[in-house]
TORPA-4810 file (N, C-alpha, C, O; in nm, 3 decimals):
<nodes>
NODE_1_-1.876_-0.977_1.075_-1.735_-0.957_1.090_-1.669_-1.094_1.097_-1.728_-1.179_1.164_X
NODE_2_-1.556_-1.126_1.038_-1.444_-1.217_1.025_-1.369_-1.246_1.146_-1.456_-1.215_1.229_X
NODE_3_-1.282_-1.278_1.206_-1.176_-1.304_1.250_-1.060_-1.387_1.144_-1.094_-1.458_1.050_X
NODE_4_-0.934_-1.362_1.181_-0.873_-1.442_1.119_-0.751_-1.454_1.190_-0.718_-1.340_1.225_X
NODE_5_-0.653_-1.554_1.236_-0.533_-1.532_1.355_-0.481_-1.484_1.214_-0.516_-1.494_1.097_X
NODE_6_-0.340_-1.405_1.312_-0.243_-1.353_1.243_-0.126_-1.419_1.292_-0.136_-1.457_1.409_X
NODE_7_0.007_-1.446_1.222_0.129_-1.553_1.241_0.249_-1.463_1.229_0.254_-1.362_1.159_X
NODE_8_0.336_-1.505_1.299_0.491_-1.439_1.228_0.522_-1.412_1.102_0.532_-1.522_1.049_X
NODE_9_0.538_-1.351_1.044_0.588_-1.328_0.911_0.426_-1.319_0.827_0.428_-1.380_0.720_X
NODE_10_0.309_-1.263_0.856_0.191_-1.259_0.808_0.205_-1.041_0.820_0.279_-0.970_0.888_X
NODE_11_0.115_-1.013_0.735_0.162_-0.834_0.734_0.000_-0.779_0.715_-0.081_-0.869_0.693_X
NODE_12_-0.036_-0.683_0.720_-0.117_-0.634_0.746_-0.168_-0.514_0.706_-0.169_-0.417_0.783_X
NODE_13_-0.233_-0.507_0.538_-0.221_-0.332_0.538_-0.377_-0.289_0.489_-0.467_-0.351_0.431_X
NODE_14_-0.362_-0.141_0.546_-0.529_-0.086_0.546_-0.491_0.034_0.526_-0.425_0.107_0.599_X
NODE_15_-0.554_0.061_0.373_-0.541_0.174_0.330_-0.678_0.238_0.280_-0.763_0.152_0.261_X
NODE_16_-0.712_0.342_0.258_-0.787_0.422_0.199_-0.793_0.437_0.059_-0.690_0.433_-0.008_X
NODE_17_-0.951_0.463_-0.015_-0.891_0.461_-0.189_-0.827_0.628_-0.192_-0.911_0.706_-0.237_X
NODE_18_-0.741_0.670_-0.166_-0.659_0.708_-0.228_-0.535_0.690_-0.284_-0.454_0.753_-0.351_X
NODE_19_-0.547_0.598_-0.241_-0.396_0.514_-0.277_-0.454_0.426_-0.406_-0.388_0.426_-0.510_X
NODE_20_-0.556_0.365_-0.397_-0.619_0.267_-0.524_-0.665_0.359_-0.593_-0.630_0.366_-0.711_X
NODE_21_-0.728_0.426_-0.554_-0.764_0.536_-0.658_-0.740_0.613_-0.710_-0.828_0.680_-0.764_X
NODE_22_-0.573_0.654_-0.725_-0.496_0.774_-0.768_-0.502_0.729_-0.929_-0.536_0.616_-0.965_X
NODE_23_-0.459_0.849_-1.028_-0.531_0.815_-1.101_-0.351_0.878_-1.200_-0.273_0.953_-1.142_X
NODE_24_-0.328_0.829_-1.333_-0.228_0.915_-1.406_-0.291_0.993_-1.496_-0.403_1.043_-1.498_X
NODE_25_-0.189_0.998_-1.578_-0.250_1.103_-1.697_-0.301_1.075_-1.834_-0.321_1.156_-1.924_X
NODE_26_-0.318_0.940_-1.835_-0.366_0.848_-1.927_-0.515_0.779_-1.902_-0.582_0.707_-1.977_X
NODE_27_-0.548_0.840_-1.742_-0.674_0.800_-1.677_-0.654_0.677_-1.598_-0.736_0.647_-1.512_X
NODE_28_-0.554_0.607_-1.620_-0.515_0.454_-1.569_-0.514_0.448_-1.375_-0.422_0.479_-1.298_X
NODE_29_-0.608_0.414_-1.355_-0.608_0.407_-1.208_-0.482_0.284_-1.145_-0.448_0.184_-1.208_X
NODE_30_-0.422_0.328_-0.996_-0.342_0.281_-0.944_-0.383_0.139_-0.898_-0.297_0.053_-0.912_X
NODE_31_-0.461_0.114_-0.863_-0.547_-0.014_-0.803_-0.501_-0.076_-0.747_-0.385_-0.048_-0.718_X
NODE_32_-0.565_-0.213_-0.689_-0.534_-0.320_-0.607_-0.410_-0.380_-0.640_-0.320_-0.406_-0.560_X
NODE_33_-0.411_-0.405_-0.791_-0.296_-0.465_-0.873_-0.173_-0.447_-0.830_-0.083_-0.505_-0.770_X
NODE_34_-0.206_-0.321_-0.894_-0.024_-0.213_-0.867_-0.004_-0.272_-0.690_0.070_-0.353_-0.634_X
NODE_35_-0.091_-0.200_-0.656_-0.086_-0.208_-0.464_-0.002_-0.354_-0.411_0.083_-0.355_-0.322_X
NODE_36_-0.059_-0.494_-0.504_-0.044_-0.571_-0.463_0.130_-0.632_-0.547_0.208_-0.698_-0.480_X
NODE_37_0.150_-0.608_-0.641_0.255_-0.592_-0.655_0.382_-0.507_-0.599_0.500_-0.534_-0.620_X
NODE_38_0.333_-0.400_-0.525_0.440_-0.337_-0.436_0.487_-0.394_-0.321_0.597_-0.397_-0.266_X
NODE_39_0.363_-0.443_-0.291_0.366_-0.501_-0.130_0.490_-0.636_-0.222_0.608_-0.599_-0.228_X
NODE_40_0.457_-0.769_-0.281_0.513_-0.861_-0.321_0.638_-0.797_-0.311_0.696_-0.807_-0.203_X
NODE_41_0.715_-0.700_-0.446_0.838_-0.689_-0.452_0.909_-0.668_-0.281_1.002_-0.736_-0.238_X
NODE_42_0.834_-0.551_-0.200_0.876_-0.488_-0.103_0.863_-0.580_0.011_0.903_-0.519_0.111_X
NODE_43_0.828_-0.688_0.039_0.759_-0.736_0.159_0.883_-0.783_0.235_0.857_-0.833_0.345_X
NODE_44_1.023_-0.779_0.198_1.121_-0.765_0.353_1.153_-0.637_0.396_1.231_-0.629_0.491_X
NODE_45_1.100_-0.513_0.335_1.109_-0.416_0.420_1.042_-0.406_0.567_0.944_-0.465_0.611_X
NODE_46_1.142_-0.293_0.639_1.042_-0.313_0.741_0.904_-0.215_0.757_0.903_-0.131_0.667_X
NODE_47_0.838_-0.208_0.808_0.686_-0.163_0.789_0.693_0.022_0.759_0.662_0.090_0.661_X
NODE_48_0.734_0.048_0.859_0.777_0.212_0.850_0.860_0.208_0.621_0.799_0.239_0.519_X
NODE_49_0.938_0.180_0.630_0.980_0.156_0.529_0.927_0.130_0.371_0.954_0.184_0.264_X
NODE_50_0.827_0.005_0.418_0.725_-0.006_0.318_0.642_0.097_0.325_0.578_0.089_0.221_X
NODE_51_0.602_0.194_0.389_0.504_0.239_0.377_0.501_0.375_0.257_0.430_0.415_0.165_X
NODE_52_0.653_0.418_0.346_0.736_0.521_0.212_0.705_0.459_0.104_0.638_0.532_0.031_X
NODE_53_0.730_0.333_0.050_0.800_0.311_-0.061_0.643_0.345_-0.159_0.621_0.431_-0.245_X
NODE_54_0.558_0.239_-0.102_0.406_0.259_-0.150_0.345_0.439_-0.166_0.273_0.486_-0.254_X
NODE_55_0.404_0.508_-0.049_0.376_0.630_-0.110_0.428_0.688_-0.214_0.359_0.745_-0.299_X
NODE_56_0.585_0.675_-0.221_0.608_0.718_-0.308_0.599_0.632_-0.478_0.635_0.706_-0.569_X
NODE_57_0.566_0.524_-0.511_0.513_0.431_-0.590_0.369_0.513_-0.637_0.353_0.563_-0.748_X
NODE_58_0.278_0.515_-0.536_0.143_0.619_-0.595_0.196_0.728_-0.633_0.137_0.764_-0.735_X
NODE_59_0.291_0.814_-0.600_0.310_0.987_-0.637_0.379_0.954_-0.786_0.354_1.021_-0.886_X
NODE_60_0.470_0.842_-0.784_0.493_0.867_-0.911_0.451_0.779_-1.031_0.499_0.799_-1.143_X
NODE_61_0.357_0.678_-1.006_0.244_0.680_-1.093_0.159_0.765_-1.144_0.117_0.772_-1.260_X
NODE_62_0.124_0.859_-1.010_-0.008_0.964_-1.081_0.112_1.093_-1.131_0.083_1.165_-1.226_X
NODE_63_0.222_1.107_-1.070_0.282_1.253_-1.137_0.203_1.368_-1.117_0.227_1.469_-1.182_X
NODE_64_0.089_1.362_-1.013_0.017_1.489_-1.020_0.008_1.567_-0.878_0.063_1.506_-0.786_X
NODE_65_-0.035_1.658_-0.852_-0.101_1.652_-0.728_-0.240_1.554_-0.665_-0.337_1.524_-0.735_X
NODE_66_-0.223_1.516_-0.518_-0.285_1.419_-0.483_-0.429_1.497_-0.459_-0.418_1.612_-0.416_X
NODE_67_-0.603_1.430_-0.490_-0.749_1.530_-0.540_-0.761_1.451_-0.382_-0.827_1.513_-0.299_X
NODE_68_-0.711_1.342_-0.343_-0.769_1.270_-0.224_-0.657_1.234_-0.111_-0.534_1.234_-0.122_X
NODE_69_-0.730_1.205_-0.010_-0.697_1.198_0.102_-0.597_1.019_0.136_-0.665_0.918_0.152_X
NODE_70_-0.456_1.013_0.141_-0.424_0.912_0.167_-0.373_0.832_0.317_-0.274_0.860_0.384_X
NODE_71_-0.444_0.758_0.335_-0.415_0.702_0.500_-0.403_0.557_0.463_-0.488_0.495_0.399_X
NODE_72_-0.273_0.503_0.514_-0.187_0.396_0.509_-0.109_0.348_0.622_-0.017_0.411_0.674_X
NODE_73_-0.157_0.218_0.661_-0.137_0.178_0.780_-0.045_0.017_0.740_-0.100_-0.065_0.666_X
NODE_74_0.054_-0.002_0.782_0.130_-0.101_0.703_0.182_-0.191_0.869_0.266_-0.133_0.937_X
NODE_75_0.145_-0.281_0.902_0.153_-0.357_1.064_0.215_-0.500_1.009_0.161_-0.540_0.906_X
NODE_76_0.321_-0.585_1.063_0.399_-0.691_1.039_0.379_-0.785_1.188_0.365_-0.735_1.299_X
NODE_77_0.382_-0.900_1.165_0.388_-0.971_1.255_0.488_-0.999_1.254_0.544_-1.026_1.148_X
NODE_78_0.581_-1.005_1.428_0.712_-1.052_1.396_0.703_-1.164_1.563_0.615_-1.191_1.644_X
NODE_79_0.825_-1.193_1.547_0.830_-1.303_1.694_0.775_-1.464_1.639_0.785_-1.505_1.523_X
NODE_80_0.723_-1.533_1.744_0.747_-1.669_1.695_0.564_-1.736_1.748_0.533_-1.853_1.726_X
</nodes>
């Protein structure tokens, strides 16, 4: 196991592959990529906030019903 400090303005997210692993209708999986580009555009939201946004970002990538289980935990460091 790692440690690593965490800082003000440092964020924190732990998700499950259902979120990387949702899949469209072209077979094109959602992945790290996508994931990591949401977080980039979204990252002054606040955490509750981002978390919507990423859900709804996977639902309408895949357009389908969800085959897996999604758990998404989105934590911000704030203060000094």
């Amino acid at each position: 196991m790692e440690e690593r400090p965490l800082f003000s303005g440092d964020m924190l997210v732990l998700y499950t592959d259902g979120i990387s692993e949702s899949f469209n209708d072209a077979g094109e999986e959602f992945g790290e990529g996508r994931l990591i580009e949401v977080l980039v555009r979204h990252h002054d939201l606040p955490s509750l906030t981002l978390l919507g946004v990423i859900v709804d970002e996977v639902r309408q990538f895949s357009r389908r019903e969800q085959n897996d289980d999604i758990t998404l935990i989105v934590a911000k460091c704030v203060g000094t």
